[in-house]
N, C-alpha and C positions, 0 to 999 in steps of 0.2 A: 393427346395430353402431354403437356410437358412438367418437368420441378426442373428445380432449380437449389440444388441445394450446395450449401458454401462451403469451402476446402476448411477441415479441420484443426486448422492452427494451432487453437488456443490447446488442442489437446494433445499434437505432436509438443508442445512449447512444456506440458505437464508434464507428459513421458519423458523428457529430459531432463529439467528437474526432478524429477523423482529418484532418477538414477543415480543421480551424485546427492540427494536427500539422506536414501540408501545408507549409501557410505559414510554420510557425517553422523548423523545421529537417528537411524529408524534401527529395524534390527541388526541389519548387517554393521552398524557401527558398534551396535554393544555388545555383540558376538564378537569381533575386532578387539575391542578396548579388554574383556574377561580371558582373552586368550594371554593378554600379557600380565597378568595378575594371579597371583597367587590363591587357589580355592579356599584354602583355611580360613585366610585373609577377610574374603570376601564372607565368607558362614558367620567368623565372627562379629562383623559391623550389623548383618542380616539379624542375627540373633537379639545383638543391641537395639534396633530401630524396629524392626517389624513385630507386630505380634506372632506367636507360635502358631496360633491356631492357623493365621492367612496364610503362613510357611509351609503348615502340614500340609494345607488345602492343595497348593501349587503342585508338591511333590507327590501328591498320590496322582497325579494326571504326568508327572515325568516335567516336570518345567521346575528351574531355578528360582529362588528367591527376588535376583538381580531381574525377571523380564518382568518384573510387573512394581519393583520397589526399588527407590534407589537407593545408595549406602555411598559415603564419602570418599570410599575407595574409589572405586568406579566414577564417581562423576569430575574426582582429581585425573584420573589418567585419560577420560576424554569429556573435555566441560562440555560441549555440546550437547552429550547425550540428556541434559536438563529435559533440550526439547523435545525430545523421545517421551519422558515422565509427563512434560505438559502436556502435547496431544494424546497419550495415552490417556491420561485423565478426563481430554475433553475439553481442555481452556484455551480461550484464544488468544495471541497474543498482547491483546488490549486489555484480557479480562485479569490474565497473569501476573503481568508485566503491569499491572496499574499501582494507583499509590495505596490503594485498600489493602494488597495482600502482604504488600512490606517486602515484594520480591526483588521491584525493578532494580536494584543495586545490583542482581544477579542476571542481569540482562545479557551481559556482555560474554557471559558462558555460551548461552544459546549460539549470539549472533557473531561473536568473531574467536573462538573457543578460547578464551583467558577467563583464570580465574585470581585474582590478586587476592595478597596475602590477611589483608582485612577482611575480605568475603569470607575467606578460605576458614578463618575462625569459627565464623555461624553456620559453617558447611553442615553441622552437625543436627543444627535445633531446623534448618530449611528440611533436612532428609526426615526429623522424624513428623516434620508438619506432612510433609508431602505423603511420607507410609501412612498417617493417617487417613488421609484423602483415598488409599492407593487399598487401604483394609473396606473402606466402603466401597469401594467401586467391589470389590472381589466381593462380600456379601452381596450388591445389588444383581452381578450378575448370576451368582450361583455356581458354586463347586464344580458339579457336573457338565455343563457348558463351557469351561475354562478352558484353552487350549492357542498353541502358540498362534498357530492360525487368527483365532479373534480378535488377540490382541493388537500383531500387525491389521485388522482389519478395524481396530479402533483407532488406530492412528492416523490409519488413509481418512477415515472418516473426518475426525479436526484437520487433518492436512490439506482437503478438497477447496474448502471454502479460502483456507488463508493462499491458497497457491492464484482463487479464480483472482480475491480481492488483491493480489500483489500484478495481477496480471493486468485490471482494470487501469490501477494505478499508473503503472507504464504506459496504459493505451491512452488514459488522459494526461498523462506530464509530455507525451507527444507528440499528440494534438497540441496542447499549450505553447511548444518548440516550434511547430510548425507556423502556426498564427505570428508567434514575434517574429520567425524568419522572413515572415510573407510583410510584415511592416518593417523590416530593419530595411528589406532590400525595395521596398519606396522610399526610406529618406536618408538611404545610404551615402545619397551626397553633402549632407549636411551632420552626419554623427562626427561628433570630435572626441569621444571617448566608446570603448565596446568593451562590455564585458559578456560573461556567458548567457545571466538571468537580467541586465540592465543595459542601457545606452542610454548616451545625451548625445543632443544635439542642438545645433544654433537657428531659431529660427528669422525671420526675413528681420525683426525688429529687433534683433539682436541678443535676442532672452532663451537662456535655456529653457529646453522640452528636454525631461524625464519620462524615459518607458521602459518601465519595469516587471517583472512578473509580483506577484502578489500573492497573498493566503485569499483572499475571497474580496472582488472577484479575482482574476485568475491574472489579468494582462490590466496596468493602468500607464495614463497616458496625463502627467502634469506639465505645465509651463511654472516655472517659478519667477516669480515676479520681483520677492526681494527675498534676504534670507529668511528662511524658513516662513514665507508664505507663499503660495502657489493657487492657482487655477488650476481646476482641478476637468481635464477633458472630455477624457474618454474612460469606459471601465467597460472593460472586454473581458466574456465567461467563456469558457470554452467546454462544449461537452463534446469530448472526444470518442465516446463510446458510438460501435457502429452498430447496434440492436435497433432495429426499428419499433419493437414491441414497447422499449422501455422508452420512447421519446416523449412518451408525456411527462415522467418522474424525473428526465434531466431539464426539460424544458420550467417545470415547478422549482426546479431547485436555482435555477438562472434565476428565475421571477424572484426570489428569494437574497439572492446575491446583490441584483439591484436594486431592490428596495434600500439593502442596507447603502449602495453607491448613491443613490438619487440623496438620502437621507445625507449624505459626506459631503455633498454638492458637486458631483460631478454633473457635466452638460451632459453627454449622451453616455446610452447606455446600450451595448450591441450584444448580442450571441453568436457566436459559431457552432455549428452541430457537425459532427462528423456522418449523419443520413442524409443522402441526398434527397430523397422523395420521400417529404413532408410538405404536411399542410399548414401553410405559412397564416394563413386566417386563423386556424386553430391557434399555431401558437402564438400569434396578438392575443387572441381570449386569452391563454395561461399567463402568458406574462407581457401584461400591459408595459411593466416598465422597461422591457427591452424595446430600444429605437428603433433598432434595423436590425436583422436577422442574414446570416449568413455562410455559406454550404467550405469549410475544409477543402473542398475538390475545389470548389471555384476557386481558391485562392491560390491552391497549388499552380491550377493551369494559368494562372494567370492571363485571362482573354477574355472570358466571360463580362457579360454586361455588370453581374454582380459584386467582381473584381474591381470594375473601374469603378463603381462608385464606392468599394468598401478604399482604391486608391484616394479617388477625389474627395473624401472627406476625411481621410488621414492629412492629405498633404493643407485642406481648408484649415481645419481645428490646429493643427501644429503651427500653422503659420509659415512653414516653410516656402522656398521656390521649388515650383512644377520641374 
């Protein structure tokens, strides 16, 4: 009997981010940022925002006001540590950062640690919204169970999912990079302009062909015929994710992408998958509107039968010379 089981990337790739997570804003950042502050300081804003009772709770277990509530002092001398309070709480950053809670102005703390001087004003009324948020979680979980231990283990917890979902994110915006490189470098003799996400180029009849990346689908391919009207060619999805388990839910979500393309008037409609061993009858059943289906790897090696024809109907529809 054999396995076969796959090098653990995704989780070495966590354990790295984590470390420097760490340091910005989990506990070692706010243990960092309260070493240069003044204790008094810090009691009195706590006193100000948090109720007493959640304060006394902390202190009979040996923990500060500051690991579980934030106070203006503190999140001025490291804005990052917002994101500490958010996944301590539990929010994800779609859920935080949307336009319901009235935060996302406060985005920019988290994600690149400034806090400008207009923020800095309502720094006051965010902290006491947030203690409130910050007094329920401390009733939910119970005095006796409190401990600094949990709360870094509440943080990994929201941190898990936002580290997998950034990490997909990359696996498919590279998949995406990889499909435009694989068409840039068939009609590379004919681009007259290159940019990173876009290229034109002139085809045999003299009319520019646009291929650009896109919001959904992922890769499209126009010929424009006069200004601002175009033929519309190709619309390329790319599921970049290499799980074989989950290939029926990207394959659904293609089907989905090209309905809306067919609906635009695009001619053909194709997929890439980043699994190589699927079943190609199945996914005709999932998504009728995908034209031709097509493997990531085969376009890398560039050789495959399936290469030349994903070539030969790039170089057809564009119009180009072979």
């Amino acid at each position: 009997m054999t396995f076969s089981i796959p090098a653990p990337e995704l989780q070495v790739n966590f354990a790295a981010s984590l470390a420097e997570i760490r340091q910005l804003y989990l506990q070692d950042g706010l243990s960092e940022a309260v070493q240069r502050l003044e204790i008094p300081e810090i009691d009195k804003e706590l006193a100000k925002h948090v109720p007493a009772r959640s304060l006394a709770v902390l202190a009979g277990h040996g923990l500060r006001g500051e690991m579980m509530f934030p106070v203006p002092l503190v999140l001025r001398a490291n804005p990052r540590l917002l994101g500490y309070y958010r996944l301590l709480y539990g929010y994800s950053q779609k859920e935080f950062y949307g336009s319901a809670t009235g935060v996302s102005k406060f985005k920019a703390m988290e994600e690149r640690g400034t806090l400008v001087d207009k923020n800095a004003a309502n720094l006051g009324a965010l902290c006491d919204a947030l203690c409130g948020a910050g007094a329920l979680l401390l009733a939910g979980i119970g005095g006796k169970k409190i401990s600094a231990g949990l709360l870094d283990d509440l943080t990994l917890l929201t941190l898990g999912p936002q580290l997998r979902g950034g990490a997909n994110v990359k696996r498919g915006t590279a998949g995406i990079r990889t499909v435009f490189e694989a068409v840039r470098e068939i009609v590379q003799g004919a681009i007259t302009k290159l940019e990173s996400t876009r290229m034109e180029l002139t085809n045999a009849a003299g009319r520019t062909v646009l291929i650009e990346f896109a919001a959904d689908p992922d890769i499209i391919i126009r010929e424009r015929m006069r200004t601002d009207s175009y033929r519309k060619l190709i619309a390329i999805e790319v599921k970049g994710g290499s799980d074989f388990s989950n290939i029926h839910n990207r394959i659904g979500e293609a089907e989905k992408s090209h309905q809306k393309a067919k609906a635009a008037g695009f001619v053909e409609c194709w997929t890439v998958v980043n699994v190589d061993k699927f079943d190609v009858v199945m996914a005709r059943r999932e998504s009728p509107s995908t034209n031709r289906f097509y493997r990531i790897s085969d376009l890398v090696a560039a050789e495959e039968a399936d290469y030349q024809d994903f070539r030969d109907r790039v170089i057809s529809l564009t119009g180009i010379k072979s």
